[in-house]
N, C-alpha and C positions, 0 to 999 in steps of 0.2 A: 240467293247471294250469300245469307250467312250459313249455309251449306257448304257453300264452296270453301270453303275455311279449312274444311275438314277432310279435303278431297285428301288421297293418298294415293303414289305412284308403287308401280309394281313393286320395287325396290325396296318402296318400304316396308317394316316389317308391322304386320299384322297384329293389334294387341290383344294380349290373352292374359287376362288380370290375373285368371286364376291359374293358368298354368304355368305361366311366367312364376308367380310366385312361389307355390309350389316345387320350381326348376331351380331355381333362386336358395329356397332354404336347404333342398336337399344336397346342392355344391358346396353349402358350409360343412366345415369339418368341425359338427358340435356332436356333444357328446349325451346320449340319450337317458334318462331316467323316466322316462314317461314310459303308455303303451306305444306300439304294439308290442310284445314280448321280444320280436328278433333283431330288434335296435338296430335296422339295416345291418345287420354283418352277413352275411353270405355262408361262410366257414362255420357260423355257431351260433344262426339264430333258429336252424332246425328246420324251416320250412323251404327254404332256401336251396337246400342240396338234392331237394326233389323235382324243382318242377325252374328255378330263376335260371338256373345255365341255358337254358334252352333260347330259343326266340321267343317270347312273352306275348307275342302278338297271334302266332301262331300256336299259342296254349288255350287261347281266348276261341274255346269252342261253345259247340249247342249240343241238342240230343242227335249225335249223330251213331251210325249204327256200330255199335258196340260200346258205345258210351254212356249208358242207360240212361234214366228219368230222375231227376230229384224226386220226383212226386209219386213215382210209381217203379219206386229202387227192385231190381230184383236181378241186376247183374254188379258189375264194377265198385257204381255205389254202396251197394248193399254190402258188397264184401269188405269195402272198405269202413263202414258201419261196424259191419257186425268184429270186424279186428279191432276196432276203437272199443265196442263192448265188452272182447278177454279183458283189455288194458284196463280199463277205468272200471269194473266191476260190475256193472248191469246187466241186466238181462238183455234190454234193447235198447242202442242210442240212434238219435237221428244227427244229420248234419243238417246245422243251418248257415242259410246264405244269408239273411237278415240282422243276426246279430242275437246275443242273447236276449234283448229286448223285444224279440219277436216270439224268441222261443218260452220265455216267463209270462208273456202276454196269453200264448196257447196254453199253457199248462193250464192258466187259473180256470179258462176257459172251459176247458175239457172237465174238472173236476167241479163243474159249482153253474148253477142257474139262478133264474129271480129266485125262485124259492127258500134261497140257501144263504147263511154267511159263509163269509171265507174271513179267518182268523189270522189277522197280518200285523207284523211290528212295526209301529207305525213310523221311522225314518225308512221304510224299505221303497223303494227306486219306484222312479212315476209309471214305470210299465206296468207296475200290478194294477192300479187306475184303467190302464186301454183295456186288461185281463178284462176289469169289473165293467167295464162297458159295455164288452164283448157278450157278457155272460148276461150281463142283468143284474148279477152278486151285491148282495148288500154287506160292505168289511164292516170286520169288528177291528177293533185296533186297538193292541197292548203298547202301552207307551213304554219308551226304554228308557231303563236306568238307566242315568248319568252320572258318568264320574267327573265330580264339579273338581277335584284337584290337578284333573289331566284333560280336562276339556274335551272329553271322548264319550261315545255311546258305550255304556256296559251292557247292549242286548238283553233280552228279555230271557227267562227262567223257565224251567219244567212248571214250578207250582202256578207262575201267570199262565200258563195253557191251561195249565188246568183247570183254573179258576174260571177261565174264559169259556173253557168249553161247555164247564158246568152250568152257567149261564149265557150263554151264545143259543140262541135258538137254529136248530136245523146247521149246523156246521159242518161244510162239505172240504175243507183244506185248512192247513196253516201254513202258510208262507213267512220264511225268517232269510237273513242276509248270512250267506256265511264264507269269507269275513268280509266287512265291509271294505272299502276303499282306505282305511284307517289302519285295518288288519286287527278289528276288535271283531269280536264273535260273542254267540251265546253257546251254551252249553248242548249242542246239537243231539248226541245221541239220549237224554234224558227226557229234548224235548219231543223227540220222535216217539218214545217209548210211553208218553203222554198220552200222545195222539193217537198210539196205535191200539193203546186198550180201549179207548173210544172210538173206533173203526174208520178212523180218521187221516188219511194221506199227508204227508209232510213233503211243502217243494221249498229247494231250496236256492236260492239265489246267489248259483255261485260265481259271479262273474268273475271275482278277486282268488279265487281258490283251484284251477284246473291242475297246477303245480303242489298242490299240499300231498297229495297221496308219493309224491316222489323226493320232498327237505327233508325226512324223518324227525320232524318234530310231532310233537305231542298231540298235534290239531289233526286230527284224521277228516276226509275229505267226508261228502255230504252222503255217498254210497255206502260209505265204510262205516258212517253212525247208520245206516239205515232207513236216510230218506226215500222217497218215494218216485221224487224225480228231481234233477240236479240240470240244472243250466248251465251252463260254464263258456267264458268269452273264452276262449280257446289261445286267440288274436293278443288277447291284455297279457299271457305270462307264457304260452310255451311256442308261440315264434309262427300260429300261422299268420294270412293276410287279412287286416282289421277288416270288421262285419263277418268271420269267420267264427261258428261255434258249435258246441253241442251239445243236445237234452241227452240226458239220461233216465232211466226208469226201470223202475225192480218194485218185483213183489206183484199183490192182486189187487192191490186196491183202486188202481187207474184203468179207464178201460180204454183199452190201446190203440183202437179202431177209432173211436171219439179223438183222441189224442192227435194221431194223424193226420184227421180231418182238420184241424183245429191248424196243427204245424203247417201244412200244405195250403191253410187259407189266408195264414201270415206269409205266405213265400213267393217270391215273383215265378211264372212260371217258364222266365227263364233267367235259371240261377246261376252264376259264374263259376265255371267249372275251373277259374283258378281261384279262385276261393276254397273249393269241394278238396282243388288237389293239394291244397296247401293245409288243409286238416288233414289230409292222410299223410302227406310228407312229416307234421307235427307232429304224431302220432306215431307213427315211424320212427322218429327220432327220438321223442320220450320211452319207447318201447326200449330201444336199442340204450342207451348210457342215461334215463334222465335222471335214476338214484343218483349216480356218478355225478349226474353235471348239475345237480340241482343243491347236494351238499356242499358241491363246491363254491357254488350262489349264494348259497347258507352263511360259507364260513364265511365267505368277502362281505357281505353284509354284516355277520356281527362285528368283526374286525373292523370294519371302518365305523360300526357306530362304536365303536371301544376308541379309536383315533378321536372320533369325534369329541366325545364327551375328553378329551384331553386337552382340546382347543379353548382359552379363555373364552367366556360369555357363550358359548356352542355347549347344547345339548342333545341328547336324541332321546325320546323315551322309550322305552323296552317294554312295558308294561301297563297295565289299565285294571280297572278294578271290575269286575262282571256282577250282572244281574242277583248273583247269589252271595255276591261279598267275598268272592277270592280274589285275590289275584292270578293273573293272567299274561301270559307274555302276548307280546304282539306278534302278528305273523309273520314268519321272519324274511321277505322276501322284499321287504319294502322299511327303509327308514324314514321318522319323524324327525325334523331336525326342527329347532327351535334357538334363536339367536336372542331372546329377551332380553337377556342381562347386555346388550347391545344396545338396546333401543329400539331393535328392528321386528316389525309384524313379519310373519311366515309371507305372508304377500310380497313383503319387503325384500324377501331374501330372496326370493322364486326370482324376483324381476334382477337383480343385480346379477345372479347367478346365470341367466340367461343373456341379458345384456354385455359385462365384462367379462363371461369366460366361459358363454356359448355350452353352458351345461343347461338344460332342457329338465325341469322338473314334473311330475305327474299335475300336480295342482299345488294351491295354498291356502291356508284361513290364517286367522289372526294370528293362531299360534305355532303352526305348523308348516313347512316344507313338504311335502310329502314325496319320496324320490323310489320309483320300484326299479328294482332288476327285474331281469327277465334271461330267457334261455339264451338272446346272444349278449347276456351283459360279460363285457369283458376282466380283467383285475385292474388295467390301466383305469378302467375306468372309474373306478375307485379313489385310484391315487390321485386323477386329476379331481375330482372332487375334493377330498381329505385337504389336498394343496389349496385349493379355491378356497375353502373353509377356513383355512387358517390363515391366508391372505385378508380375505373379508374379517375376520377378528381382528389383525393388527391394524389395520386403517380404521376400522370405527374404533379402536380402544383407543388411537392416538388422538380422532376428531373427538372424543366424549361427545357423544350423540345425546340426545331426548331422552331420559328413559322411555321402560315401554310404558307406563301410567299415560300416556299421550294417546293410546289404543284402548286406555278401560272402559271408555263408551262404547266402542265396536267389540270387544270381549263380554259385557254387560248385555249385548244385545244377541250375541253370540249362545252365550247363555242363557237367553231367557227362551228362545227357541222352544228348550227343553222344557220351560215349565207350563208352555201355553197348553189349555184344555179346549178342547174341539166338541162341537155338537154336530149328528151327521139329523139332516132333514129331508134329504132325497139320493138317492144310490146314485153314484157316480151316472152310469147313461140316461137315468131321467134327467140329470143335471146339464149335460152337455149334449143332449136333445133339446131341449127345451128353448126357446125364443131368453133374447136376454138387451139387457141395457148395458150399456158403459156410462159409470155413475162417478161424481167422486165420493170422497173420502169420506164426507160427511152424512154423505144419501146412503149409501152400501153398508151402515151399521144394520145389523140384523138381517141383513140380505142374505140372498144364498151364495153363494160363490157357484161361476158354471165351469171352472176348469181350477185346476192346479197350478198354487201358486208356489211355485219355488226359488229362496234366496240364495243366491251364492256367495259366499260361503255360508254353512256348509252345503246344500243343494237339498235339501230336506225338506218338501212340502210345507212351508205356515201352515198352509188349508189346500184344502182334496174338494174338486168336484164336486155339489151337494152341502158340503159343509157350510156351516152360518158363519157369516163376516160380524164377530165380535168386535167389541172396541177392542178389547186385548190383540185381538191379532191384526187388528187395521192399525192400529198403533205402532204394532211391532214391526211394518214392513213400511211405514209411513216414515218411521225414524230411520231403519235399514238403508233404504231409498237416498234420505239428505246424509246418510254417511257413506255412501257410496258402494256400497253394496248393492251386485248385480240382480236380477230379476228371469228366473224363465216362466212365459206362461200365463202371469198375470194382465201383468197391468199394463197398462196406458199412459201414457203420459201425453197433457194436454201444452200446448206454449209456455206457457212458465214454469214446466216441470213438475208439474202437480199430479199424482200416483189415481189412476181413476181405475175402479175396478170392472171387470166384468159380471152383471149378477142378473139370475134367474128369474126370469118373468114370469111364469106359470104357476099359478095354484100348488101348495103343496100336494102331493096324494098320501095316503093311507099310510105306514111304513111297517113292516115287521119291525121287532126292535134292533137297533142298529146300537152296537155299545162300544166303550170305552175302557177299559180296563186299568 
């Protein structure tokens, strides 16, 4: 009887939450700062002019004959590989269908066993975590300078590698971000040349950077300092279709059979060959003008962080202080805007700017906007920004809003992030093997932690798999929680919203030393 409620006639239309929605956002005419790089344009977002005129449905093939194998490339794919390897410098790149996440996860994999640490900055992305699973790998983790007057990672140094290494027992990689989603970096080629006097591989996380090797700024990509092997979302800045990427790798130090066993056990074995064909369209495209089209990128972004900083109460920061105490510009393909002297959190500004004038920003934290171009960003779209910004200044300077001292709990919390100290007691896959409780707040002091707890803003691990649940850091994500900051990974919440963790039940075992730098 109360079924029948629900009956529907032919005529009706069928509901499809997620496609409807999805049909829904992409009918609006909003304007993109987010990934994927080709901001839906067609004309100039590069992936586009290869394979979208076509019928999309009938692009949506398998391994048919002449179409080669992801997994066992040695026609089409491959050729289209190995022309992705003149472009971006390596010896040999692969295409992944999975995303860089899959492809960071194989690297750590490929290069590191129980027996081994793998030497990683400790904000770098939860996939090195699946890597150390995968592997067995016990990390060591150099914690990153902070630049407490710009609220930013200054990445880690040539002399912490070294340090690490020199103490790091059995170190088989180091893995660093470079740049992060911020557009902060470390000093890459010094840290490679580190690692390579100690016979040591350097991967690098370059999801944020596939477009550096073509802005001619100062920041040379992860190939060009001489990393070992370079990941890169393809998808986030030069225009193919998102979960689109690709590893790179040069030199002796990786062994490349290993490697591809590894790629190929992260990859479905059947992988979207519009995906495949929208890396070589990309590819193609950055081949063909991407100095051209990428300076041009360049300038519209400083240009409008020059407009910006012109705007009452509107700033953007240019620059960030690095591990070794220089400064550093940021990388220019992405602006930080910051509305403080408004009253407004970066949160604040994300949601207005989306809501009133349907500009779409990459993400936000307390103090930041973060807004990237990409290969179809257009100039208009610039100006409708610039216009938005200076709109949004004249309305709060005329309400006199809250200052931002209304956010120094969530900036205070923000920051303390950076100064929490981790103890590791079982390698990330003992940890997330292992039988476990869900405890709260109070029980999980000194527990292990069985997974990765990450708060958003910024998205950076509290604690990693294996790691002990300090009162420091139960505190820190105890307080995050009542200020409304997001959560991936962790925790639980029981009926009255109370933060309960997940923590490891099993005996510690033995550990080689697992360090902290």
């Amino acid at each position: 009887m109360f079924f029948g409620d629900f009956k529907m006639s032919k005529k009706n239309k069928v509901f499809m939450p997620l496609s409807d929605a999805v049909s829904e956002f992409a009918s609006d005419d909003r304007i993109s700062f987010h990934v994927p790089g080709h901001k839906g344009n067609g004309n100039e977002g590069g992936a586009a002019a290869g394979i979208f005129e076509k019928n999309i449905l009938k692009c949506d093939l398998t391994e048919l004959p002449g179409l080669d194998d992801l997994h066992h490339s040695s026609g089409v794919i491959r050729q289209a590989e190995q022309e992705a390897a003149v472009l971006f410098g390596s010896d040999e790149t692969f295409f992944l269908a999975n995303g860089t996440t899959s492809g960071a996860a194989a690297a750590i994999a490929a290069v590191s066993s129980e027996k081994t640490n793998v030497i990683l900055e400790r904000s770098i992305h939860g996939c090195a975590t699946t890597g150390l699973i995968i592997s067995g790998a016990s990390p060591y983790y150099i914690y990153d300078h902070y630049d407490s007057e710009k609220n930013l990672s200054g990445g880690i140094s040539a002399d912490d590698v070294k340090r690490s290494l020199e103490l790091c027992e059995n170190p088989s990689a180091v893995f660093v971000t470079h740049p992060s989603y911020y557009g902060t970096y470390s000093s890459l080629s010094e840290i490679v040349d580190a690692a390579h006097c100690a016979g040591v591989p350097v991967i690098a996380d370059e999801a944020h950077g596939a477009q550096m090797m073509f802005t001619g700024q100062r920041i040379i990509s992860a190939m060009e300092a001489g990393a070992d092997i370079s990941v890169q979302s393809t998808h986030k800045m030069l225009g193919s279709l998102t979960q689109s990427s690709m590893l790179h790798v040069q030199g002796n130090l990786v062994d490349r059979k290993r490697l591809k066993f590894f790629i190929n056990m992260m990859t479905s074995t059947s992988p979207s060959y519009l995906l495949m064909s929208s890396l070589d369209a990309a590819r193609a495209d950055a081949d063909r003008n991407g100095s051209e089209k990428w300076h041009k990128i360049r300038t519209l972004v400083s240009d409008a962080a020059d407009r910006i900083d012109r705007i009452p109460g509107m700033r953007c920061c240019r620059e960030f202080t690095g591990a070794d105490g220089l400064k550093r510009d940021i990388e220019g393909s992405r602006l930080l805007v910051t509305a403080c002297d408004l009253g407004l959190s970066g949160r604040d500004l994300e949601k207005i700017l989306s809501e009133k004038y349907r500009i779409d920003a990459e993400f936000s934290d307390i103090r930041y906007a973060i807004l990237l171009a990409g290969a179809g960003s257009r100039e208009s779209d610039f100006d409708m920004l610039t216009a938005a910004l200076s709109d949004i200044s004249a309305h709060y300077s005329d309400k006199a809003p809250e200052p931002f001292h209304r956010f120094s709990r969530q900036m205070e919390m923000y920051d303390s992030l950076f100064k929490l100290r981790m103890s590791a007691e079982l390698t990330p896959r003992q940890a997330v093997f292992s039988d476990y409780s869900i405890l709260d707040s109070e029980k999980s002091e000194d527990r292990i932690s069985a997974c990765d707890i990450s708060v958003y803003p910024p998205g950076i691990p509290a604690v990693r798999a294996g790691e002990l649940l300090s009162r420091d850091i139960i505190n820190y994500i105890v307080e995050c929680s009542k200020l409304g900051f997001e959560f991936h990974g962790p925790a639980y919440y029981d009926i009255f919203g109370n933060v309960k963790f997940c923590c490891v039940e099993d005996e510690r075992d033995d550990m080689m030393l697992m360090g902290y730098f």
